[in-house]
Wavefront OBJ file of the C-alpha trace (Angstrom):
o trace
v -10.749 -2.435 26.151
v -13.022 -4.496 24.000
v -12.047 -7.967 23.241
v -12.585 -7.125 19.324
v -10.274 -3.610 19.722
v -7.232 -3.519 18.910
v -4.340 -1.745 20.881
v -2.172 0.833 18.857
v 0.879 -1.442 19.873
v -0.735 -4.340 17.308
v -1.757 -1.491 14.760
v 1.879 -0.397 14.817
v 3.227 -3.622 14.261
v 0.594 -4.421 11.442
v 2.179 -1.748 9.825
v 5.143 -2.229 10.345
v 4.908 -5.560 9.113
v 2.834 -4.095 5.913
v 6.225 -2.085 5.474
v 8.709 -5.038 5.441
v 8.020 -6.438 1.516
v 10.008 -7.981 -1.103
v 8.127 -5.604 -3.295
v 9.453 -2.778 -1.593
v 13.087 -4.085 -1.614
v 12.703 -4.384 -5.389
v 11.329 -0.594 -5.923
v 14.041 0.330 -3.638
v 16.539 -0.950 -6.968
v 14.935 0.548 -9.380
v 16.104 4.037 -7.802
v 19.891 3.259 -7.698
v 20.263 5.246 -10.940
v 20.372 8.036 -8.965
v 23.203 7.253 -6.856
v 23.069 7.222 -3.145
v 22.405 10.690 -1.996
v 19.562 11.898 -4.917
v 18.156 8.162 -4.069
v 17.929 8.757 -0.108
v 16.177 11.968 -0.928
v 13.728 10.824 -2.793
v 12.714 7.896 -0.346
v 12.537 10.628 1.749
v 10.295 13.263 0.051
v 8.059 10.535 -1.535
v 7.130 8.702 1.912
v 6.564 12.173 3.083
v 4.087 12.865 0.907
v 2.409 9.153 0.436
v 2.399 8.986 4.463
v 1.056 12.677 4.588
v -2.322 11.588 2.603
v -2.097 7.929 4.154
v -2.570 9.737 7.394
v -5.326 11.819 6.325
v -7.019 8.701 4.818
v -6.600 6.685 8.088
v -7.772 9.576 10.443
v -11.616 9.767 8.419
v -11.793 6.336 9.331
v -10.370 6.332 12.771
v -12.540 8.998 13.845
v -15.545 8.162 12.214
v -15.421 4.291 13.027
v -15.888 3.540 9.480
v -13.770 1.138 7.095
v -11.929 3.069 4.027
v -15.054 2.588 1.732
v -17.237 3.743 3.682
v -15.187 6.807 4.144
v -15.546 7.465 0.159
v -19.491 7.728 0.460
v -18.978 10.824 2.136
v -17.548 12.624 -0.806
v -19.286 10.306 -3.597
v -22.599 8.805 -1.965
v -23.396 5.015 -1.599
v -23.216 4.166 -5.242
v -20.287 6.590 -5.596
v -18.783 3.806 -2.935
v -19.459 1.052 -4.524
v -18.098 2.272 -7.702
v -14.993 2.821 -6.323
v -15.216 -0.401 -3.701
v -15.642 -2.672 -6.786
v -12.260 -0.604 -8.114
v -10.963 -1.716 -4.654
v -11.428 -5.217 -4.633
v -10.247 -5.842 -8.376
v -6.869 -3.708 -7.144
v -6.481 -5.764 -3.944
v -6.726 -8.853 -5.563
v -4.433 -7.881 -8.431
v -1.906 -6.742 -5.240
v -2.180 -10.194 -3.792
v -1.102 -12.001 -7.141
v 1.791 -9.632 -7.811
v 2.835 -9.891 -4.263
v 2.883 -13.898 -4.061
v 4.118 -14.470 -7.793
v 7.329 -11.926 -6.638
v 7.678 -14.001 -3.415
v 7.251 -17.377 -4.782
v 10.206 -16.401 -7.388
v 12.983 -14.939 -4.771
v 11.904 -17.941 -2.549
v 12.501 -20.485 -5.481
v 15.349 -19.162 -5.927
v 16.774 -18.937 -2.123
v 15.280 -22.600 -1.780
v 16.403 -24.074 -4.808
v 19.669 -25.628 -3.474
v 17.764 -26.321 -0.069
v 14.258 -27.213 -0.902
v 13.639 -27.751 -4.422
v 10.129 -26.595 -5.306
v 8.194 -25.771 -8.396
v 7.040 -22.196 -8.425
v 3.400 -23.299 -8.549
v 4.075 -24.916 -5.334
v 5.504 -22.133 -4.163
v 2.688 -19.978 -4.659
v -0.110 -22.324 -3.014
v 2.570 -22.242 0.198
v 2.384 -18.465 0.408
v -1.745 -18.391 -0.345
v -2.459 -20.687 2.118
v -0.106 -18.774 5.023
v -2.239 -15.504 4.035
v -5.210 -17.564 4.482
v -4.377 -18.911 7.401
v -3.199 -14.953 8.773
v -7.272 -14.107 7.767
v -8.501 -17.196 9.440
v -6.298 -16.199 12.670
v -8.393 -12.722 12.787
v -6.992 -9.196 13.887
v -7.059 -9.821 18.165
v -5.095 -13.343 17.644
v -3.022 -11.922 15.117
v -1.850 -9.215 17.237
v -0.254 -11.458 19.702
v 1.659 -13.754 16.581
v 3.166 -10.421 15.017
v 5.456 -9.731 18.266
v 7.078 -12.868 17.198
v 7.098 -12.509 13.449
v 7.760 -9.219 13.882
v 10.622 -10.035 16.165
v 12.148 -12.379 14.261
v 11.844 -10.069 10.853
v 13.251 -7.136 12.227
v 16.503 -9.491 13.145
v 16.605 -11.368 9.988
v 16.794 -7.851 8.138
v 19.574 -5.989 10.381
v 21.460 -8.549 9.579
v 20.814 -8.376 5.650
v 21.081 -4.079 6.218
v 24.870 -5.067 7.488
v 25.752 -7.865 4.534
v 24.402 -4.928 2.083
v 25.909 -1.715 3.459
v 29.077 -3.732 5.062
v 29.677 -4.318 0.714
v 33.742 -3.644 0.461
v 33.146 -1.926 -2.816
v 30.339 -0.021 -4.483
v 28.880 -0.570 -7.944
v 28.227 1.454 -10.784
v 24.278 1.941 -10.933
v 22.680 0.656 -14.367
v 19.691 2.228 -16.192
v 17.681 5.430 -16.054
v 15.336 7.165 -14.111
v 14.840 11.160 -13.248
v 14.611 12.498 -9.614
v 10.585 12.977 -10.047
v 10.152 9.553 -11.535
v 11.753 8.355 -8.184
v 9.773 10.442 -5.850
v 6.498 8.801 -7.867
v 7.793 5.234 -7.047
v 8.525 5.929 -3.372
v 4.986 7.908 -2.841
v 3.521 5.265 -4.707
v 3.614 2.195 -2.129
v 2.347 4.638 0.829
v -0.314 5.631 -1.516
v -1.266 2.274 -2.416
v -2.585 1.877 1.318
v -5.320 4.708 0.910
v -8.277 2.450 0.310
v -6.819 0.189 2.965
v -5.968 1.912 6.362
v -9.038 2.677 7.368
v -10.270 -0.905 7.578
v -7.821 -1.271 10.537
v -7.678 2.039 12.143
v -11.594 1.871 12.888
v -11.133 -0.985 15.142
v -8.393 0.782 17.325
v -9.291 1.094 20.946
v -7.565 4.564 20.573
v -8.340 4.672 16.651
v -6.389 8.577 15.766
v -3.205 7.281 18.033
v -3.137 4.269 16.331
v -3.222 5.678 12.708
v -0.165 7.995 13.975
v 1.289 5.275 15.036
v 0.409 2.916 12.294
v 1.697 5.157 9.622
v 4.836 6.060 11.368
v 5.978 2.793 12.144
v 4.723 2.163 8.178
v 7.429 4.758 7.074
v 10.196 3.558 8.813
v 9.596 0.509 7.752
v 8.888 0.734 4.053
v 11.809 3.310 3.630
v 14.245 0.987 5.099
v 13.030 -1.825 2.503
v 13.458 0.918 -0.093
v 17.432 1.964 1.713
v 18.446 -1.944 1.373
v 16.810 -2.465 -1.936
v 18.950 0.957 -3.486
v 22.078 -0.250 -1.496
v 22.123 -3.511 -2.695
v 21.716 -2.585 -6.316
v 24.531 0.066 -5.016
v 26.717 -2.023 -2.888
v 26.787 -5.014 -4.117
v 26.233 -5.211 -7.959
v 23.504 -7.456 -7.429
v 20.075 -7.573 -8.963
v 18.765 -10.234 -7.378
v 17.714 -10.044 -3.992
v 17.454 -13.707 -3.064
v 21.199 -14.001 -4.194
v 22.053 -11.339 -1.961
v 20.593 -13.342 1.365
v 22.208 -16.682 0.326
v 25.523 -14.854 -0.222
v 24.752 -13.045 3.407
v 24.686 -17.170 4.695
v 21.845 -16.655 5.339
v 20.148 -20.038 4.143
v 16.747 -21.138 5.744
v 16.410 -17.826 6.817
v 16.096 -16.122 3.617
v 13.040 -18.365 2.651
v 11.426 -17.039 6.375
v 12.274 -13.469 5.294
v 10.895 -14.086 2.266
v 7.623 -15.785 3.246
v 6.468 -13.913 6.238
v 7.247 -10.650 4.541
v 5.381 -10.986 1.479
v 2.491 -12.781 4.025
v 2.452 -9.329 6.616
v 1.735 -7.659 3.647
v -0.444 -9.113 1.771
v -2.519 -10.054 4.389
v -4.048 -6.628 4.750
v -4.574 -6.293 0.861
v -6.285 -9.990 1.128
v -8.211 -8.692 4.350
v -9.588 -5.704 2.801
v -10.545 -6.739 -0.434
v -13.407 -8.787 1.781
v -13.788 -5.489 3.476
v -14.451 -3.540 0.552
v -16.417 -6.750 -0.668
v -19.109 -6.113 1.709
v -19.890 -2.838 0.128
v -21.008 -4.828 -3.106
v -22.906 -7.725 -1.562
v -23.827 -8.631 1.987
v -24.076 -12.479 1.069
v -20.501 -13.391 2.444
v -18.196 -12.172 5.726
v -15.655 -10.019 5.404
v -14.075 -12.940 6.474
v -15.157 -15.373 3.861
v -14.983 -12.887 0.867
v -11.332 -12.109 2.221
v -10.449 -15.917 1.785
v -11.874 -15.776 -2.104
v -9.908 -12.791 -2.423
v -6.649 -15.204 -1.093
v -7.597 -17.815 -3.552
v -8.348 -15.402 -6.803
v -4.920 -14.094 -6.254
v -3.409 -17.539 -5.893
v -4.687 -18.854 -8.810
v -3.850 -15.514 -10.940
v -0.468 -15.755 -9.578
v -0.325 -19.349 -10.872
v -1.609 -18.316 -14.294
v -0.847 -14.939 -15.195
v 2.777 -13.129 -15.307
v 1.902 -10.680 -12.376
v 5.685 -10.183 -12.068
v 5.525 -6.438 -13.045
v 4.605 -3.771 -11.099
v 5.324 -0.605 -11.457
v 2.399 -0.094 -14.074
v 0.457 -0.947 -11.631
v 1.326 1.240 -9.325
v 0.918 4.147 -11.367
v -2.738 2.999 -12.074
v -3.401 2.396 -8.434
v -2.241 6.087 -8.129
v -4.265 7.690 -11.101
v -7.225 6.174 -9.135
v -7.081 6.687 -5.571
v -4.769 9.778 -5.421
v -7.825 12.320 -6.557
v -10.501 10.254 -5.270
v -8.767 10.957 -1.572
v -7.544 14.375 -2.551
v -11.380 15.201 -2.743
v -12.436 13.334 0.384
v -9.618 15.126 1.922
v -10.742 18.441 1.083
v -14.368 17.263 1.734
v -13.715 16.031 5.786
v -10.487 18.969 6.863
v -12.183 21.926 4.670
v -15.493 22.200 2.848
v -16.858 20.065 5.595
v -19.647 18.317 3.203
v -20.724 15.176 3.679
v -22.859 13.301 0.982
v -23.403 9.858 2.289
v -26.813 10.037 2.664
v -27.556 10.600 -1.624
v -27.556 8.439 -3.637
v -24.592 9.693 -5.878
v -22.422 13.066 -6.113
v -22.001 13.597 -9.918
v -20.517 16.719 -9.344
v -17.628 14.481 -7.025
v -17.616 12.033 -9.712
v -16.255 14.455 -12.529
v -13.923 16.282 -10.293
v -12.178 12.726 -9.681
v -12.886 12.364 -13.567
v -10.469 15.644 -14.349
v -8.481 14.499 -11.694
v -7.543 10.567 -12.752
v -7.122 12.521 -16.773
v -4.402 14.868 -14.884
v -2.696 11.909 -13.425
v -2.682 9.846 -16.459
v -1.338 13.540 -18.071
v 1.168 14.348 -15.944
v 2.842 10.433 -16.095
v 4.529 11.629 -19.080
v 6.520 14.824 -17.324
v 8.653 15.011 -15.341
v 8.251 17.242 -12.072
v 10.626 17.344 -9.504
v 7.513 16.172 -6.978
v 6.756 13.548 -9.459
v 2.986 13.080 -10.171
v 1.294 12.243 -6.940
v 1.305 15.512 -5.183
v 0.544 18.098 -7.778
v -2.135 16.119 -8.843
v -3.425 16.000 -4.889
v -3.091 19.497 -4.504
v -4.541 20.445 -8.037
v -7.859 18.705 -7.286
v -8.162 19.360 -3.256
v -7.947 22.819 -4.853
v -10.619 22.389 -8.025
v -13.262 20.773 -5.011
v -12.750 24.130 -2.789
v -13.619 26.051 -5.493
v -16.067 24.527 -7.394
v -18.076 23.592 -3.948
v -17.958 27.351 -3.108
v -19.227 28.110 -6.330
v -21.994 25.641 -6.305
v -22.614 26.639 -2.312
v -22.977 30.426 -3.755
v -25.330 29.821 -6.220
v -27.728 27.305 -4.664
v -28.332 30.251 -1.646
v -28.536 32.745 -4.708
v -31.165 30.389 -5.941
v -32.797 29.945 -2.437
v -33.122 33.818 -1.577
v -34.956 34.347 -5.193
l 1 2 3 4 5 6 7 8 9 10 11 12 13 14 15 16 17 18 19 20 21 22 23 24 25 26 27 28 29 30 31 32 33 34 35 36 37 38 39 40 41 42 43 44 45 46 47 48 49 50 51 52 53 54 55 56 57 58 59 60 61 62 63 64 65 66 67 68 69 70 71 72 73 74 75 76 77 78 79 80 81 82 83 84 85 86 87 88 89 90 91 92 93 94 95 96 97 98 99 100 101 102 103 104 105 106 107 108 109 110 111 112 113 114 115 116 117 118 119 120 121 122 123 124 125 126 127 128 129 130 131 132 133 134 135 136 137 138 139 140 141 142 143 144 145 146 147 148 149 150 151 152 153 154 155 156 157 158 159 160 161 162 163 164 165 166 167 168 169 170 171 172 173 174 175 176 177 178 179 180 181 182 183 184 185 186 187 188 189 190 191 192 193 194 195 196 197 198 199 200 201 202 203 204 205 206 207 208 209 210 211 212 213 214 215 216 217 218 219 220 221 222 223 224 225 226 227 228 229 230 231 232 233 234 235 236 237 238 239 240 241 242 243 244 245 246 247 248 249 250 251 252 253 254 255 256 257 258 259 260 261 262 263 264 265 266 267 268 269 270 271 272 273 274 275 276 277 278 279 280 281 282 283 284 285 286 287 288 289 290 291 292 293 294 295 296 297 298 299 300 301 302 303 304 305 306 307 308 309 310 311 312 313 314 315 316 317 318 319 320 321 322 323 324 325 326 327 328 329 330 331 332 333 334 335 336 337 338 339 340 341 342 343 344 345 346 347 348 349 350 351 352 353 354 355 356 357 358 359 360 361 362 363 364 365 366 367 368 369 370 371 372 373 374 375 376 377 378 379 380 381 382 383 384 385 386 387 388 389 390 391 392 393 394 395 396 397 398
């Protein structure tokens, strides 16, 4: 194996590690609503579908060696790419503040009778362990995530049993409809599309690994989403860090806490330097990863990046058509445009397709938005390139 390949092993616990999050665990909550067996069921059906196009994302760049932006110039050509790379970086970066302003507030509040700190503090703590994850690189980091890894799978079976072991269950608060739920739960898979393929490409056995990566990804996520719903269910309690000081937990809360939020948003750090590269050449991937780290930080610091589920709705109105039609492009029409300049044509089907999404937000579907809007506009490319195909050879034989 090449020293700079990875092995599926480390690609399946980089996932899995992606799929242990505090922000998870707090998406899981927001389903309780439903009560415990309509909430399973939609965890269920929504990381089907998320990990459905997830896998289909990772696969274009697994077999053609090629990171996840460089994937979207075969539907949309180079500046096509970079349209949607510069999209890319602004969402990563956005990811990384939301993910260390949510960690730096459930740690400040598991540390506050140990450790004191101010949640500005907090927040330079967690940037500078992501930045020290992208300084370790991909082949060293392999080798630290068996014992993080290790050590985080522990620390949560034994918050799964303070949660579920609950003597008496709560009454779920609030609202939310069965499609609204799916949305949420297909939503965090989804969020990985212009992601996976920056690690999947460097596989030693690159379509293995992105089985492996996004089944060890939905295990993982869907548990954070179980204990999130079954401590909103279970135990009455809305606040997560509560819940691992009441399990006696103590130090090890904070370690949940940190390392999960840093697992994750290492790879959303990572590849914001990945997609970087598509928009200038002056910096590494590397380097531009680090800025990425730091922007965050400092957002984090300044800005109330504490919601997120907006977010993740606009993260899906983007990338959800933009990989139906790359989708339909690689498994069925079999174009590839990466040698124009642009696809216009590509560009207003996504167009139709991010207006759908944005559309559809405001029903309710039993699916919720994600997949009828996939299968709408896989649907609208097949047709309209079979169209177009007719009548340039119309145009050719006159």
């Amino acid at each position: 194996m090449d020293s700079q390949q990875t092995s599926v092993f480390s690609n399946g616990l980089l996932w899995f590690g992606a799929g242990i999050s505090i922000a998870e665990i707090l998406t899981g909550m927001l389903l309780s609503p439903l009560g415990w067996e309509k909430g399973l069921w939609a965890i269920f059906i929504g990381h089907i579908i998320g990990g459905a196009v997830m896998l289909g994302a990772g696969i274009m760049g697994a077999r053609s060696r090629c990171s996840a932006m460089e994937t979207v110039s075969f539907s949309f050509g180079k500046e096509g790419a970079r349209f949607f790379a510069g999209i890319n970086v602004i969402q990563l970066i956005g990811w990384t503040a939301v993910m260390i302003v949510t960690a730096a507030r459930k740690a400040a509040a598991a540390a506050e009778i140990i450790v004191p700190l101010g949640m500005a503090l907090w927040d330079l703590i967690i940037g500078a362990l992501i930045a020290l994850w992208i300084i370790m690189g991909m082949t060293t980091l392999g080798r630290v995530n068996v014992l993080v890894m290790t050590a985080l799978f522990l620390l949560t079976a034994v918050l799964s049993g303070t949660i579920f072991g609950a003597d008496t269950a709560a009454a779920p608060s609030g609202t939310i409809t069965f499609g609204g739920a799916v949305e949420l739960a297909v939503a965090m898979p989804l969020s990985w599309l212009p992601v996976i393929s920056d690690y999947t490409r460097e596989a030693e056995k690159p379509v293995k690994a992105t089985v492996v990566s996004c089944l060890t990804y939905f295990a993982a996520s869907s548990w954070m989403f179980v204990i999130g719903m079954g401590a909103a269910l279970f135990t009455g309690e809305s606040d997560i860090a509560k819940i691992m000081l009441g399990a006696g937990l103590g130090v090890s809360a904070i370690v949940i806490i940190l390392l999960s939020t840093v697992t994750t948003t290492f790879l959303d750090a990572y590849s914001a330097g990945v997609s970087g590269r598509a928009l200038t050449t002056c910096l590494s991937e590397k380097g531009q990863a680090l800025i990425s780290t730091a922007l965050g930080t400092l957002l984090a610091i300044t800005v109330d990046a504490s919601r997120f589920e907006d977010f993740l709705y606009f993260i899906g109105s983007v990338f959800a058509p933009m990989t139906a039609i790359m989708l339909a492009d690689y498994f069925f029409i079999h174009e590839n445009h990466q040698k124009e300049r642009v696809s216009v044509l590509k560009l207003l089907i996504w167009a139709i397709g991010f207006g759908l999404y944005r559309y559809l937000l405001n029903a309710d579907t039993p699916l919720g938005v994600t997949f009828p809007v996939i299968v709408a506009v896989m649907v609208m490319d097949v047709v309209v390139s079979k169209i177009v195909g007719q009548s340039k050879n119309r145009a050719d034989l006159k």
